[in-house]
C-alpha positions, 0 to 999 in steps of 0.5 A, spaced: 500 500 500 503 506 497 500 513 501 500 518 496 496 523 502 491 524 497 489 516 497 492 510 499 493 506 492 495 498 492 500 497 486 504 492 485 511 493 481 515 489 477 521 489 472 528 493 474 527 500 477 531 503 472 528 501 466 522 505 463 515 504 465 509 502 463 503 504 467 497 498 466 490 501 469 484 497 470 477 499 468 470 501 472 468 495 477 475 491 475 482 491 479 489 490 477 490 482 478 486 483 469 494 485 468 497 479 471 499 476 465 500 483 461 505 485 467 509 478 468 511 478 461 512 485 460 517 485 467 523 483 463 524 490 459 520 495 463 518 497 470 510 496 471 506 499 475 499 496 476 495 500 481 488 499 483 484 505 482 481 509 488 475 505 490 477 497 487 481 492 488 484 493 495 485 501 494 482 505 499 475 507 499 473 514 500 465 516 501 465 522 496 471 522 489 470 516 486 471 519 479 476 519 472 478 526 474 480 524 481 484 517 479 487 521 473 490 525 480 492 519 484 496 516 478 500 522 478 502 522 485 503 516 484 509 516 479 511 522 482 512 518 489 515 512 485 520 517 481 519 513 475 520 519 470 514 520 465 510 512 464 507 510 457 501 510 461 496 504 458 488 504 459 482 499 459 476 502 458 474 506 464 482 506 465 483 509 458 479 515 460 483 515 466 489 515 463 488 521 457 486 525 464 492 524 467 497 525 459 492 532 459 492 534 467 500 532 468 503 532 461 510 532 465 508 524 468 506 521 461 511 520 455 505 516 451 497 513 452 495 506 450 488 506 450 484 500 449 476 500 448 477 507 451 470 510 456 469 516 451 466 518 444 459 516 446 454 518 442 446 516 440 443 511 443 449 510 448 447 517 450 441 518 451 441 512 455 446 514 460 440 517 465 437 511 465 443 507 467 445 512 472 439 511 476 439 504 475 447 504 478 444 509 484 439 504 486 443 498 485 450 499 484 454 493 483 448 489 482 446 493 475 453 493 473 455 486 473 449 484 467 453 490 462 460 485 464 457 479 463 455 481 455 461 484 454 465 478 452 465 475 445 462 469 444 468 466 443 471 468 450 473 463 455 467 462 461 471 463 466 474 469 465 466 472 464 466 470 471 472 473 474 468 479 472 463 479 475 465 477 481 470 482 481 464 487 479 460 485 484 465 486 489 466 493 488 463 498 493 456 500 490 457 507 491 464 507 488 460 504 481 455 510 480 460 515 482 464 512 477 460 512 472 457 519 473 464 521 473 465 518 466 459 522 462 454 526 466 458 529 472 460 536 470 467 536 468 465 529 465 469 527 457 465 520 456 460 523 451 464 524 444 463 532 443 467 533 450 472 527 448 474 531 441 475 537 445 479 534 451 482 529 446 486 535 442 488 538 448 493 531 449 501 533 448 503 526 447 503 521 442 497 516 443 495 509 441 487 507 441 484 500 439 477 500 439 473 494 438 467 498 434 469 499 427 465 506 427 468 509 432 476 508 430 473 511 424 471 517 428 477 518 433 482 517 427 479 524 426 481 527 432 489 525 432 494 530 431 500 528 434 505 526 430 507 517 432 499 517 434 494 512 430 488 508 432 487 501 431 480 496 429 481 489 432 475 486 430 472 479 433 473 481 440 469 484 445 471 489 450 475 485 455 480 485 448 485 486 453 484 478 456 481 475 451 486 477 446 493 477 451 498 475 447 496 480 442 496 485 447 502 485 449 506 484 443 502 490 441 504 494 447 511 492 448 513 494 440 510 502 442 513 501 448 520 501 446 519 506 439 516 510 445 523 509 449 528 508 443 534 506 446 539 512 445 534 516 451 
């Protein structure tokens, strides 16, 4: 457990201290055993961090806070504290929109962003229907939210690892789920819809990498970049888990941006 002041943070840290550093972020109701397999084979050419964010795993667990914007803050004092000099900081989901906070709110802490299946560019139906789920996350916090996990899998995704989900959800606190959740797209500082995506997304300084699962939205978000190095990538036949449901693949993908995103001679 690391007191950063702010919050108390589990995180666990792997591979040579003075390597460069790749930090990997779960995402809404999960925590980070997801990046076990990510994280070991990673270990012997970088230092990675895996935090669980405030509200999961075996974090702290404040009443009030539990929010994207707020996390994005804790993974800089995070890095910070652990004086790893700038992270190519990677993301899942909720953690994807977390970890374009922090490259935005802390430029000095990111060197680059991975994001995968990123909590942002909603639009259509999707919006119209966040009041909805709010409300039925206010009322049944991790309950309602373990349905949405347990169809976000493809068909051809293993059962148990549809089931690590749901357990893990299902043990997040419940008024950490709509926090969460109001934080991403309907608090007033929230970026998860795609008109406040796209302005957040241009103010990113850092070269970025995004994998969608939804040919559309690649097509949309490949509109937005304008850092050089930056691209976005379809994966298609997965489902939102694509980092799980396709490690190996994962992890190749970000041990080649890592090393181009710290080339040899830095």
């Amino acid at each position: 457990m690391t007191d950063l002041g702010r919050i108390r943070l589990f995180c666990t840290c792997l591979g040579p201290a003075d390597a460069p550093a790749l930090l990997l972020v779960h995402g809404w109701g999960g925590d980070g055993r997801e990046w076990s397999r990510h994280a070991e084979e990673l270990a012997g050419t970088f230092r990675v961090l895996v935090p669980d964010l405030r509200g999961h795993g075996r974090s702290e667990v404040p009443q009030d806070g539990n929010t994207p914007v707020e996390m994005a803050d804790d993974l800089a004092a995070l890095v910070a504290t652990l004086a790893t000099g700038p992270v190519v900081a990677v993301g899942h989901s909720m953690g994807g929109q977390v970890v374009n906070l922090l490259a935005v709110r802390h430029p000095q802490a990111v060197r680059s962003v991975v994001a995968l299946d990123p909590a942002h560019g909603a639009h259509g139906t999707e919006v119209d229907g966040i009041p909805g789920r709010l409300a039925e996350y206010q009322a049944d916090g991790a309950r309602a939210a373990a349905s949405f996990v347990a169809g976000a899998f493809a068909p051809d995704a293993p059962a148990w690892l549809r089931t690590a989900h749901v357990r893990t959800m299902l043990g997040t606190p419940d008024h950490v789920i709509a926090q969460a959740y109001a934080g991403m797209y309907s608090d007033p500082d929230a970026i998860g819809v795609r008109p406040y995506s796209e302005k957040y997304l241009w103010r990113r300084p850092q070269p970025a990498l995004t994998v969608w699962t939804s040919e559309e939205a690649a097509a949309w978000e490949r509109t937005t970049l304008h850092v050089p190095g930056s691209r976005v990538d379809h994966w298609a036949g997965t489902g939102h888990y694509l980092h799980e449901e396709r490690a190996e693949r994962t992890i190749r993908l970000l041990g080649d941006w890592a090393t181009e995103t710290f080339p040899s001679d830095s």
